[in-house]
Each structure stands twice: as C-alpha cells, then as structure tokens.
C-alpha positions, 0 to 999 in steps of 0.5 A, a space after each residue: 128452635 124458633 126462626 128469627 122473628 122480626 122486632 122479637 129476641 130470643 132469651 140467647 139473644 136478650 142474653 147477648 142484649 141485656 149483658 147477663 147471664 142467662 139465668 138472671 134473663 130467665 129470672 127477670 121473665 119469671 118475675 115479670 120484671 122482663 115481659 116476654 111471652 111463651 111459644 111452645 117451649 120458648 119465650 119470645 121478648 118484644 125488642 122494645 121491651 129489651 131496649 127499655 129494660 133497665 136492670 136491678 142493681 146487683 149485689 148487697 146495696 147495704 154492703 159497705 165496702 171497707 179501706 185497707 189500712 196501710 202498713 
C-alpha cells in the first residue's frame, strides 16, 4: 500500500472522488480516458487530473424511454 502522497489520489480515493465504481476508474486509466501513472503495482492519478475529469454519460444514449399508458 502506497503512503499519501501530496497533490497524488489513489484509485480508492479517486473512487471516493469521481463517485464511481471501481472498475469503471480502473477502465477510464486503461483507456487513458483518466491519466494516471503506474508505481509497482499501484496507479498514482495527479489530483488535477480528478478534478478536471468530466466522466462519459452512461448507459445507451440511443435509448428512449417510453410513457406508461394510463388505465
């Protein structure tokens, strides 16, 4: 485990940050979406780049949701 580091978050505390899962943080680093940066086995985010990152919508954009008829 990786000691605080200052003006650095963690995926745990991006996590806590961003308000997602964290398989989607991890997804975002991955797609480089999110830049972050590898130490041993850890990934290192700069705080700027979390409070910067606007996250993609989610779901099907496509999708159209339809009324209930009424009875």
């Amino acid at each position: 485990m990786i000691a605080t580091i200052p003006g650095y978050f963690t995926v745990a505390e991006a996590v806590q940050a961003l308000h997602r899962s964290h398989s989607c943080v991890c997804n975002y680093i991955q797609n480089g979406t999110l830049k972050a940066r590898r130490l041993g086995r850890e990934y290192l985010i700069e705080e700027k780049s979390v409070k910067e990152f606007v996250p993609p919508p989610r779901g099907n954009p496509n999708f159209v949701k339809r009324k209930r008829k009424r009875r």
